[in-house]
C-alpha positions in Angstrom: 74.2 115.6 171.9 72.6 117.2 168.6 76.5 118.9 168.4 78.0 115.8 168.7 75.4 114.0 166.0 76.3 117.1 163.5 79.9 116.2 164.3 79.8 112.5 163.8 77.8 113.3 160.6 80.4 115.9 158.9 83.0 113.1 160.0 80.7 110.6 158.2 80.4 112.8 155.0 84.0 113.5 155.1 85.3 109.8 155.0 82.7 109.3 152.4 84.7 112.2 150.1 88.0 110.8 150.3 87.1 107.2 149.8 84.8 108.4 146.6 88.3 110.3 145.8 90.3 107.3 146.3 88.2 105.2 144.5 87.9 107.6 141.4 91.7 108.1 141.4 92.2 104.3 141.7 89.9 103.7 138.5 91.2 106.5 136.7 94.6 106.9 137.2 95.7 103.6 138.1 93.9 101.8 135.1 95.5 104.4 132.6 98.7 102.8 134.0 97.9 99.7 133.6 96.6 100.5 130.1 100.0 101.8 129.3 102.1 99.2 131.1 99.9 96.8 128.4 101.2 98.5 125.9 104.9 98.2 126.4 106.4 95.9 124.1 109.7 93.9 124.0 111.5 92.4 120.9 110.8 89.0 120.0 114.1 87.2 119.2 115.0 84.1 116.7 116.6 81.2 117.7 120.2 81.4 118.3 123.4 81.4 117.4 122.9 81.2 113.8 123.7 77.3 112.7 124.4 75.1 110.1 121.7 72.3 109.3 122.1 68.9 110.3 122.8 68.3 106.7 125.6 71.1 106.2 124.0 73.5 104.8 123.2 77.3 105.7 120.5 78.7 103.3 120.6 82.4 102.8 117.8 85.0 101.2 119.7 87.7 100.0 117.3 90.7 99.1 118.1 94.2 97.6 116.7 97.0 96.2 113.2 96.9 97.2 112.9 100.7 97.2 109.4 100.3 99.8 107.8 103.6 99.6 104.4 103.5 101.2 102.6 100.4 100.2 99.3 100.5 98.3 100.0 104.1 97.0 103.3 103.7 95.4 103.0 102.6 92.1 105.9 100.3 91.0 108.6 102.0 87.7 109.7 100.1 85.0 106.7 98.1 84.3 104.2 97.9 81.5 101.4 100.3 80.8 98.8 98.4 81.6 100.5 97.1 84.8 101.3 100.7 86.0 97.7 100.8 87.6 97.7 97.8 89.5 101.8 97.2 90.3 102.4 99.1 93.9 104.9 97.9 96.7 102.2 95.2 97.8 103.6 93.1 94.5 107.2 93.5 96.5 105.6 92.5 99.9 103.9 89.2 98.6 107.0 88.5 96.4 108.6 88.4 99.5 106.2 86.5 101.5 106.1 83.7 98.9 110.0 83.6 98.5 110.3 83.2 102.1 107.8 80.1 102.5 109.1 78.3 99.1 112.8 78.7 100.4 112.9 78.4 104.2 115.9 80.2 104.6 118.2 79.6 107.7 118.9 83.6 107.3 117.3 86.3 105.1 119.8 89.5 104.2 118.7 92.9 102.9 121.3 94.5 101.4 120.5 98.3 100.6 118.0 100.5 99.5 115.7 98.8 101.2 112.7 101.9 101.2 113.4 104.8 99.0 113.4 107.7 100.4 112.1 110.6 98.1 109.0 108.0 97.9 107.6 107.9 101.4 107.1 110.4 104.3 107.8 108.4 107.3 110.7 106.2 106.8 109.8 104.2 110.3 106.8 103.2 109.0 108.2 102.3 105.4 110.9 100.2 107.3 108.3 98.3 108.7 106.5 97.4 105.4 109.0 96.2 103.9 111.0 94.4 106.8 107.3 92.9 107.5 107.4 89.4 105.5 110.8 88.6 107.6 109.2 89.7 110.8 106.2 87.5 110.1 108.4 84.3 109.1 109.7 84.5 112.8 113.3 84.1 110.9 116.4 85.7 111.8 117.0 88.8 109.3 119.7 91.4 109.1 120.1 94.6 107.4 122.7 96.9 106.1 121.8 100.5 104.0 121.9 101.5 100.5 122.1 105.3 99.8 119.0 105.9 99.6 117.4 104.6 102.8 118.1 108.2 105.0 116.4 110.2 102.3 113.4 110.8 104.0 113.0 111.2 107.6 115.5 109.7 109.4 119.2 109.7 109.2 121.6 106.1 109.0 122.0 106.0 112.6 118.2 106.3 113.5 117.6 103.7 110.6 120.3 101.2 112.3 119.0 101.9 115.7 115.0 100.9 114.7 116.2 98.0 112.5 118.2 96.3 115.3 115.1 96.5 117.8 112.5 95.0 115.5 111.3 91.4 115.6 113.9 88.8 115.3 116.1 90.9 113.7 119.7 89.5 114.2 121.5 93.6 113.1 123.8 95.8 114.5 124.1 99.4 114.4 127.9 99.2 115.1 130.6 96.8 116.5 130.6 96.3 120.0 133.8 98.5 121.9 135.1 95.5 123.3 136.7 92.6 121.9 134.0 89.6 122.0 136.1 87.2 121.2 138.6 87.6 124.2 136.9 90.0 126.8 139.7 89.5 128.9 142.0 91.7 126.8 139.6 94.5 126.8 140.8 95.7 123.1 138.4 98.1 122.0 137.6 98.8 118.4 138.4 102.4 116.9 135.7 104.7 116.1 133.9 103.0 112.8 132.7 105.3 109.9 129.2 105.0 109.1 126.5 102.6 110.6 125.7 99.1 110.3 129.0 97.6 110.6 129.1 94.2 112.0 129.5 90.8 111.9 127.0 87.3 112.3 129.2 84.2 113.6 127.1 80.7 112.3 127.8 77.9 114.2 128.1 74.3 113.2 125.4 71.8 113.5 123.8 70.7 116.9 125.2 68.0 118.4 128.4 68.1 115.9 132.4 68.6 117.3 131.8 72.3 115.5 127.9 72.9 117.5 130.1 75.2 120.3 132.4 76.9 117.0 131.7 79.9 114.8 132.8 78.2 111.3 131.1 80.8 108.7 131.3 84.6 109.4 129.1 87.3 107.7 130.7 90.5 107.8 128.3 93.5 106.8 129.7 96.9 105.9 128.0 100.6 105.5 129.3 101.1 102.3 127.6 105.2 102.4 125.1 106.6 100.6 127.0 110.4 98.9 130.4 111.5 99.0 131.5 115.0 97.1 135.0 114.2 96.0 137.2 117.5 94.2 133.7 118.9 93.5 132.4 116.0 92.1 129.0 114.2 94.1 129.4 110.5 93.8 128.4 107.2 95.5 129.7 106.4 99.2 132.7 103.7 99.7 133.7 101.7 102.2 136.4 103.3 104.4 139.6 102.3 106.0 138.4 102.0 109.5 136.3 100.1 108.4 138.8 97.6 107.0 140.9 98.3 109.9 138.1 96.4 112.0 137.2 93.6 109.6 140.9 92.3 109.8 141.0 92.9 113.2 138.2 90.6 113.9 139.4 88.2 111.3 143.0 87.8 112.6 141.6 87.5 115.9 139.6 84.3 114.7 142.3 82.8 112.9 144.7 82.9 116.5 141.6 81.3 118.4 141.3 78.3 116.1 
């Protein structure tokens, strides 16, 4: 009988380990999952398709050159003496913020050079300084780059990549392969020199005959950022493949209408 008590007891003891071990995996383990699982985040999209107003109109916010560094501690160039102390890229950020809420555009456009590179040390954080205004207005906002957005720490692709999966942008690191207008032919666009080459399609009104028809297209191009031509180092360009695909898609929209 005692042998049999002992027994019972170890058997006791030993169910009382593994739920204690089960228990401190469950709150230690499992909750850091559930930690992390909180902290996955998904885009937040704008409204779309892009459309005219009721009224006809199609406001755009074109902004270039901001040349973000790294906020508070990049002072701004160019500017007074006395201004030099107190001017950094925060004066571009509330700029921007104001611009935004006085104009209500239907789509805001950066156009290049949108951080300076040789000014900040973590270009991912510098894009989302100075893409921050648009991402707060809940707008839609594209992007294209200047040449000098890659010099810091990330090249043009990595840059296209990160702008297109921020909030409610509406930008494109590169055409799609297939033809969107007409899936059926399966035509597929040849490669495309640089990055950042694509096209918006606004609609018309809602409610209108044009609500269900692309009337304005936005075509933005990678125009470069250095070429090295007979020795010489100059400016970027846009290239014929380039070209090749914005009459391509233009052609193909004046057969569908």
């Amino acid at each position: 009988m005692e042998y049999i008590a002992a027994k019972g007891k170890h058997s006791f003891l030993y169910i009382t380990l593994i739920y204690t071990v089960l228990y401190f995996l469950h709150n230690q383990i499992l909750q850091k999952l559930e930690i992390n699982y909180e902290k996955i985040y998904l885009k937040k999209n704008p409204d779309l398709p892009l459309r005219f107003r009721y009224d006809g109109t199609f406001k755009i916010l074109q902004v270039a050159d901001m040349h973000y560094g790294m906020g508070m501690v990049t002072r701004c160039r160019d500017v007074m003496p006395p201004e030099f102390k107190y001017c950094s890229d925060l004066n571009t950020t509330r700029f921007l913020k104001r611009i935004i809420e006085a104009e209500k555009p239907d789509l805001i456009a950066f156009t290049g050079d949108n951080i300076f590179g040789p000014s900040t040390t973590d270009a991912a954080e510098s894009l989302f300084k100075a893409f921050g205004p648009a991402m707060e207005s809940g707008l839609p906002w594209a992007a294209i780059l200047g040449n000098h957005d890659q010099e810091s720490t990330m090249n043009r692709e990595e840059m296209m990549y990160l702008i297109s999966l921020m909030d409610y942008s509406v930008a494109q690191v590169n055409p799609s392969t297939k033809d969107s207008l007409n899936p059926g032919k399966g035509r597929t666009v040849e490669k495309i020199d640089g990055f950042g080459n694509y096209d918006l399609r606004v609609y018309g009104p809602p409610g209108s005959q044009l609500a269900n028809s692309s009337i304005l297209n936005l075509f933005f191009l990678d125009s470069g950022d250095r070429e090295t031509v007979q020795g010489f180092r100059t400016y970027g360009w846009i290239k014929e493949s380039q070209l090749h695909w914005l009459h391509g898609v233009s052609e193909a929209f004046q057969v569908t209408r």
